[in-house]
C-alpha positions in Angstrom: 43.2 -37.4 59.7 40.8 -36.3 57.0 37.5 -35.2 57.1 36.3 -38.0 55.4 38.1 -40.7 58.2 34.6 -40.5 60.4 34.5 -42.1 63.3 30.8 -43.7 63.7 28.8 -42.3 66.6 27.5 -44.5 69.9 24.1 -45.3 69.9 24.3 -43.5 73.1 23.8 -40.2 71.7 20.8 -41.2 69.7 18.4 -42.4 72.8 16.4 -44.6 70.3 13.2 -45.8 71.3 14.0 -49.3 70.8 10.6 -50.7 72.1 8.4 -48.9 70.3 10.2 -48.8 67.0 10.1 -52.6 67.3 6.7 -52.7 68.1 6.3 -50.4 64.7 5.2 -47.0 66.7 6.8 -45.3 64.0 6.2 -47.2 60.7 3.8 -46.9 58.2 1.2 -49.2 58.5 1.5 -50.6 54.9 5.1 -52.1 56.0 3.4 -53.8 58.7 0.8 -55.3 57.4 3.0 -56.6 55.2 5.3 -58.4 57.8 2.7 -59.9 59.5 1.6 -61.6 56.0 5.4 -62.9 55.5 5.5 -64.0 59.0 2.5 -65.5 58.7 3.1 -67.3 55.6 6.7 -68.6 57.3 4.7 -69.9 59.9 2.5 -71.9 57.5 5.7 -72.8 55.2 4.2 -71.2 52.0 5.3 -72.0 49.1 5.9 -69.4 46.4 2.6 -70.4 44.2 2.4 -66.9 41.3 3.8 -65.8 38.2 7.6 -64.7 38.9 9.3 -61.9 37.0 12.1 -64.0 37.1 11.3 -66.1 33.7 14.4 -68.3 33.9 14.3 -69.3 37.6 12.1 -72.5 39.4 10.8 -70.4 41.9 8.1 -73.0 43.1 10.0 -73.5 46.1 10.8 -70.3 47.7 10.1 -69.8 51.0 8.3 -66.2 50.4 7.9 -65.3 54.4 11.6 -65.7 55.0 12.6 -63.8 51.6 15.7 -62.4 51.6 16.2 -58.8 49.8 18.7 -56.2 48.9 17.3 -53.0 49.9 18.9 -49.6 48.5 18.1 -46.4 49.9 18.7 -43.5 48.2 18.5 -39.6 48.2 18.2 -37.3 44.7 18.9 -33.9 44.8 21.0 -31.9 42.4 23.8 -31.5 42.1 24.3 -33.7 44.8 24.0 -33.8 48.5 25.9 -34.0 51.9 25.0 -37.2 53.5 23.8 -36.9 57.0 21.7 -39.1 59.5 23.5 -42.4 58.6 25.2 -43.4 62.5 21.7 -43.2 63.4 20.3 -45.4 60.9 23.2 -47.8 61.2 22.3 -47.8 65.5 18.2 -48.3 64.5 19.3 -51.6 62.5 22.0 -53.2 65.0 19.5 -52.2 68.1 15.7 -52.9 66.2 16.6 -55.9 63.3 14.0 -58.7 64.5 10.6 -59.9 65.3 8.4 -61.1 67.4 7.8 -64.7 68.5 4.9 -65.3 70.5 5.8 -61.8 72.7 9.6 -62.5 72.6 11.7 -60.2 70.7 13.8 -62.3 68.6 16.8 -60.4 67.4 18.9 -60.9 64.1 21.0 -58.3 63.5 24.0 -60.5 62.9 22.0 -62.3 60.5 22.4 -59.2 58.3 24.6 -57.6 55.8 24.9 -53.9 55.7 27.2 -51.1 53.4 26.9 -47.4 54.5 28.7 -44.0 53.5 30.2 -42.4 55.8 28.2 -39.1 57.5 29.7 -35.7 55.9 30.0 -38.1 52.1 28.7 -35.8 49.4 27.2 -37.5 47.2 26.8 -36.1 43.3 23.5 -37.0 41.3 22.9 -35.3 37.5 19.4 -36.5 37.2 19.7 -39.8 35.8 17.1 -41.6 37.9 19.1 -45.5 37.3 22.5 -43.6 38.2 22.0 -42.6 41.6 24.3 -43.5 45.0 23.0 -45.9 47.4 24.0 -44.1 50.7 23.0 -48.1 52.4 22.8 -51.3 51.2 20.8 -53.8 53.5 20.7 -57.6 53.1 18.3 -59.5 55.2 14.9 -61.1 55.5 12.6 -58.7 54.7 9.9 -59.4 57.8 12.8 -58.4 59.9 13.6 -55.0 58.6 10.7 -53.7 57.0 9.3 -51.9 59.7 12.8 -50.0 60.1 11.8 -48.5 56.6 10.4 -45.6 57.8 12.4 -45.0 60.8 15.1 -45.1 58.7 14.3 -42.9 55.7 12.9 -39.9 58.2 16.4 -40.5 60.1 18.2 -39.6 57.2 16.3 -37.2 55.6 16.4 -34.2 57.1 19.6 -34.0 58.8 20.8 -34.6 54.8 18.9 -31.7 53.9 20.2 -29.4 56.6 23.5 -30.3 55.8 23.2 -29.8 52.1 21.5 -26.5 53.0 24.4 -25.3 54.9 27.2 -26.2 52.7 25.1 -24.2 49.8 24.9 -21.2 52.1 28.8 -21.3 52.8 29.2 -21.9 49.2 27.5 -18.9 48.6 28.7 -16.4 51.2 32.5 -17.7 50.4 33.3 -19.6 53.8 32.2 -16.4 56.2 31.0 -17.3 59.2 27.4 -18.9 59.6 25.5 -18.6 62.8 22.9 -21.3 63.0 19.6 -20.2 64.0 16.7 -22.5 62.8 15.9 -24.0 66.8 13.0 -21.9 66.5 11.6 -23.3 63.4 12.1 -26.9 64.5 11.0 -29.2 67.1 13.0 -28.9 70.2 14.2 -32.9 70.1 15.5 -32.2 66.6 18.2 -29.3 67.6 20.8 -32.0 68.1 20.1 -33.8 64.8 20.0 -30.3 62.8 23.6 -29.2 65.5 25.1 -31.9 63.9 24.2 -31.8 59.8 25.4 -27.7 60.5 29.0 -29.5 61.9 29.1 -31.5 59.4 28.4 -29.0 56.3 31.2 -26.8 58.3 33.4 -29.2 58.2 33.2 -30.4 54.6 33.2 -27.2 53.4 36.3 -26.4 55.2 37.8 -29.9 54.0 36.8 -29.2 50.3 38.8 -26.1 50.4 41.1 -26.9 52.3 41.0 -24.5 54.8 39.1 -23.9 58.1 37.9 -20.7 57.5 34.5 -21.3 58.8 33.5 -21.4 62.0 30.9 -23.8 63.9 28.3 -21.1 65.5 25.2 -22.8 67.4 22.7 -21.1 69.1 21.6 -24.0 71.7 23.6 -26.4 73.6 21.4 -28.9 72.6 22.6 -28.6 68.8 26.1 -29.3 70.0 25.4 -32.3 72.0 26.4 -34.9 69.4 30.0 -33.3 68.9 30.6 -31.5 72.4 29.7 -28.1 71.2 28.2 -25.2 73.3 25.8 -22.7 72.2 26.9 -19.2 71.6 24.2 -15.9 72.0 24.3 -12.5 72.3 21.6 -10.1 72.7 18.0 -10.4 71.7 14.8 -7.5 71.9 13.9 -9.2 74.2 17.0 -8.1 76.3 16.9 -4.5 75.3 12.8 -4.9 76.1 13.9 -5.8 79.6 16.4 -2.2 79.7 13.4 -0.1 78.7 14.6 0.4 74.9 18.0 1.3 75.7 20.6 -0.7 73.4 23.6 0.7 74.7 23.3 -0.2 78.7 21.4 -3.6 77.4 25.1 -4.2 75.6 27.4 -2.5 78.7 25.4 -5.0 81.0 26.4 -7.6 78.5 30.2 -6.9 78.5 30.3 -6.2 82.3 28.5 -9.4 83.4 29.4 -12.5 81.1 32.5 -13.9 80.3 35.0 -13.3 77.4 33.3 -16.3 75.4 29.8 -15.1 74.3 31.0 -12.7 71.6 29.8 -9.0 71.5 27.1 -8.6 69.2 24.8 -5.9 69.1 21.6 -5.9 67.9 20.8 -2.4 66.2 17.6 -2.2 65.2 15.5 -2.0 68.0 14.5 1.7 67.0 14.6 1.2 63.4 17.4 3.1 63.1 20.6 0.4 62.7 23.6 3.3 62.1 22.5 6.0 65.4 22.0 3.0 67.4 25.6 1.2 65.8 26.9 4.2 66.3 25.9 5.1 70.1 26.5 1.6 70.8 30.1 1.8 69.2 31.4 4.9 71.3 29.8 3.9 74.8 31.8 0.1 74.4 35.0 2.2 73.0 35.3 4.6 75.9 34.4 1.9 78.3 37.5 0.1 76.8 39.9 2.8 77.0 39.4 3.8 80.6 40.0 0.5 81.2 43.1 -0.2 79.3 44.5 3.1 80.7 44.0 1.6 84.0 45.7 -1.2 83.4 43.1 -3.7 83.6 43.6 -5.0 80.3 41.5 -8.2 81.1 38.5 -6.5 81.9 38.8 -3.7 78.9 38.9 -6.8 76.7 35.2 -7.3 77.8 34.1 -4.0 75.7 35.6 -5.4 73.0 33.0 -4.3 70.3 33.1 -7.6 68.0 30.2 -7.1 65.8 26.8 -5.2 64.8 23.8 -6.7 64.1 20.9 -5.4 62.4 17.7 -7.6 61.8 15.4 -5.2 60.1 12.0 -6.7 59.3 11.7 -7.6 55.6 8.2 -5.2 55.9 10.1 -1.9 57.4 12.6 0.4 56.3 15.0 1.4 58.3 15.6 5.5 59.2 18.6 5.7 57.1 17.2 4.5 53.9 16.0 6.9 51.3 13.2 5.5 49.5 14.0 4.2 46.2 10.2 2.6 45.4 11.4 -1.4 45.4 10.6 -2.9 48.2 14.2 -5.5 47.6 15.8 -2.1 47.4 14.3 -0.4 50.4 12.7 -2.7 52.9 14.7 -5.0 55.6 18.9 -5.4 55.5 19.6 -4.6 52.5 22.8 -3.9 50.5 22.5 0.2 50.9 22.2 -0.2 54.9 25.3 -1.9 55.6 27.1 -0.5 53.5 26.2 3.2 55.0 27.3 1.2 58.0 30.1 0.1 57.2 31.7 3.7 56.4 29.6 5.0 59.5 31.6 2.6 62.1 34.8 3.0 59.6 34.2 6.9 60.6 33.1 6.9 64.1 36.2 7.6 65.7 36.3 10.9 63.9 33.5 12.4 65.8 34.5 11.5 69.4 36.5 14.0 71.7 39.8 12.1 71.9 43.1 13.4 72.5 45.2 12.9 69.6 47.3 10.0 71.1 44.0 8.5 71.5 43.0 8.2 67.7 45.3 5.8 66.0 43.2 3.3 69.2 39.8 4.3 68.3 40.9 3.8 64.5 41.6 0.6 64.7 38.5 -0.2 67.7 35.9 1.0 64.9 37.7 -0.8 61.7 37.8 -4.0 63.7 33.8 -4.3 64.2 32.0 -6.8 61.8 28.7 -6.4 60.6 26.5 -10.0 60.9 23.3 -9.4 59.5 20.3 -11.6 60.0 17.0 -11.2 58.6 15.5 -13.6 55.7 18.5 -14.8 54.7 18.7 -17.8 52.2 21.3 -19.0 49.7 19.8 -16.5 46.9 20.0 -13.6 48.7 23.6 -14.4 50.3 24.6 -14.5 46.8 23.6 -11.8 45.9 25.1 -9.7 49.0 28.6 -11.3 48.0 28.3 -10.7 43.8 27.6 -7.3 44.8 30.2 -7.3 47.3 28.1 -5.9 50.3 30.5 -5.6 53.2 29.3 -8.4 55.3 31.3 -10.2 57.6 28.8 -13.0 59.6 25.3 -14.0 57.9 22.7 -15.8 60.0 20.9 -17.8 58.7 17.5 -19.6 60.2 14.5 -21.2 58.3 15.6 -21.5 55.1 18.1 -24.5 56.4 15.7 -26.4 57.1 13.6 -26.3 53.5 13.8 -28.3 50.6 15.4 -27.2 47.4 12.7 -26.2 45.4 14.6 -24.1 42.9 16.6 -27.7 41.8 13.6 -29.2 41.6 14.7 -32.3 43.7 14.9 -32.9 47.7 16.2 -34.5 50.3 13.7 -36.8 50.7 14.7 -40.4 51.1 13.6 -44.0 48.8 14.7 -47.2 49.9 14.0 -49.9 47.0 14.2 -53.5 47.3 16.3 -54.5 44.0 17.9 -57.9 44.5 16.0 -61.2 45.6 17.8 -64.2 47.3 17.3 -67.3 45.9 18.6 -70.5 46.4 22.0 -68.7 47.8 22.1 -66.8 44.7 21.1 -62.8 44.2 18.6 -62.2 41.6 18.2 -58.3 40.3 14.2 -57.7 40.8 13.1 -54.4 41.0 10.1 -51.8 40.1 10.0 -50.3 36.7 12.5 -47.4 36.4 14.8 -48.8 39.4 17.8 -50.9 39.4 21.1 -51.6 41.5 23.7 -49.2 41.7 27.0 -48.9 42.8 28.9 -47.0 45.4 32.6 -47.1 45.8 31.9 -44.8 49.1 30.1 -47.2 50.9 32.1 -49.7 53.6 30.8 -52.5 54.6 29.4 -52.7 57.7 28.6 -55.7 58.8 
């Protein structure tokens, strides 16, 4: 099954606040003032009584409060953008299209129709502001689903820029692993929506290349909870905080106590000094390992497995190994020089240690087998430039910038839904503001 053969997600998951979106808790005022003049002018039976835009047509007798629209919402962002946030949209319509009739909610969902893409859809856009992609296509009376405007658009919006986000950073890092660390830099309730734009940008990136090279890394359970995922974590300063400063019991603790599945990462620059403290972190895990392999306890030896490094060097320090160069991209946080010193200092390492010679060919292979994931003020631009200059780098994470619009396209992710058909006398009319029009999608279903 491809990529692209989505299964839509159960309301369920989303826990929408169907009372108060109906109620318009969430809307713009504008939208509502506006449906309580078309509901009040259905209750009166208005007649259409201005000047129409639509010079050819009798429109003396439409029934303005009961106007039926085309809406199309729309995202521009160049090149284009993965499409996220639409199985929650599609569950605000079918669960809050209505209104309100003397107290009683009144609903008409099936009175709609509705097209949709697909979540995970990229959509391309080249700047042409009358070519874009509807991602939805909404047919209805307008007093009952104008107050979903807003709802709506925010619902797509930033799980779409996440998304597109993420597949830029894989783009740019080649497919290497990404570990997913914005929770901090959003509101808790949105870790699940930003869990699942990360999947999905995983996922599309591996479908697009047709391999499934990268890896879905979250750092909360909560940003798994739409697709079953678990967060994964390793250590923090705060950890190493709580072992006085000492990094290497902080990660023996770590092995010893928690099971094969949270990966061992160390963090290495506690001290501001990533290759002593890699390096001291490197042996104590190795000979850990060995005794317990000669034991026979392979199991448990696994546990001091030494997957990766980590150094998160402020962008404001420099870190003990760095020579001074007088730029502060040059000298100041991770930066290309550091990892690769420490990549030929854990390549090395083995070399040093008092081994028996049977023991070498082992520790050889222990030392060549740890990755380096950096983290620190990573965004697409600098990513780019760790892999044009071939920095070896293994695992990048990545936090705030995910969550930022594209300012360097010029465009974001922000959302427009435009009425642009009228219904008339059973037939669709194109109406729209200057500079808008209707536009086609082959990649939208219908719905309903």
């Amino acid at each position: 099954m491809s990529f692209f053969d989505h299964k839509r997600l159960p309301a369920s998951l989303f826990q929408i606040d169907e009372e108060r979106i109906k109620k318009g808790w969430y809307s713009d005022v504008y939208f509502l003032n506006q449906i309580k003049i078309l509901q009040r002018l259905a209750e009166e039976g208005y007649r259409f009584n201005g000047q129409s835009d639509l010079k050819d047509i009798d429109c003396s007798n439409v029934d303005t409060g009961n106007i039926e629209v085309e809406m199309q919402i729309f995202t521009r962002r160049q090149p284009g953008s993965l499409i996220a946030g639409v199985d929650e949209s599609l569950r605000v319509l079918e669960s809050c299209t209505g209104y309100y009739d003397n107290g009683k909610w009144i609903d008409t969902y099936d009175h709609l129709e509705v097209w949709a893409v697909e979540d995970g859809v990229w959509l391309p856009y080249d700047g042409n502001p009358l070519d874009v992609k509807p991602v939805m296509r909404i047919r209805g009376r307008y007093r009952e689903i104008g107050h979903l405007e807003t709802v709506i658009l925010g619902a797509l919006a930033e799980p779409t820029r996440i998304a597109t986000n993420v597949l830029n950073v894989l783009e740019a890092c080649n497919g290497k692993d990404v570990l997913f660390f914005p929770a901090r830099f959003m509101h808790y309730k949105m870790q699940a929506v930003g869990g699942y734009a990360f999947s999905l940008a995983v996922q599309a990136y591996n479908y697009r290349h047709g391999r499934k090279s990268s890896q879905i890394f979250v750092s909360t359970d909560a940003q798994g909870e739409f697709w079953g995922g678990r967060g994964g974590g390793t250590i923090s300063h705060a950890s190493i905080c709580c072992f006085l400063g000492d990094s290497v019991e902080t990660m023996l603790q770590f092995a010893r106590i928690l099971p094969l599945e949270y990966p061992r990462i160390a963090l290495v620059d506690f001290h501001n000094d990533v290759i002593n403290e890699s390096l001291a972190v490197l042996k104590a895990m190795f000979y850990q390992y060995l005794e317990l392999k000669k034991q026979g306890d392979h199991n448990e030896a696994e546990k001091y497995r030494l997957m990766a490094v980590r150094p998160d060097t402020s962008g404001n320090m420099r870190d003990k190994s760095i020579s001074p160069l007088g730029a502060k991209e040059l000298d100041l946080g991770v930066n290309p020089r550091m990892v690769y010193q420490l990549r030929e200092a854990l390549d090395a390492a083995y070399l040093t240690w008092d081994l028996p010679a049977k023991d070498l060919e082992e520790a050889k292979r222990y030392c060549r087998s740890v990755k380096i994931s950096v983290t620190g003020g990573f965004d697409v631009e600098k990513i780019r430039l760790f892999e044009e200059l071939k920095v070896p780098v293994d695992i990048y994470g990545v936090g705030s910038s995910l969550l930022n619009n594209c300012t360097k396209c010029g465009m974001n992710n922000d959302y427009t839904a435009d009425i642009v058909k009228v219904k008339i006398d059973n037939q669709w009319y194109p109406l729209a503001k200057a500079g808008r029009r209707s536009s086609e999608n082959p990649l939208m279903e219908r719905i309903r």
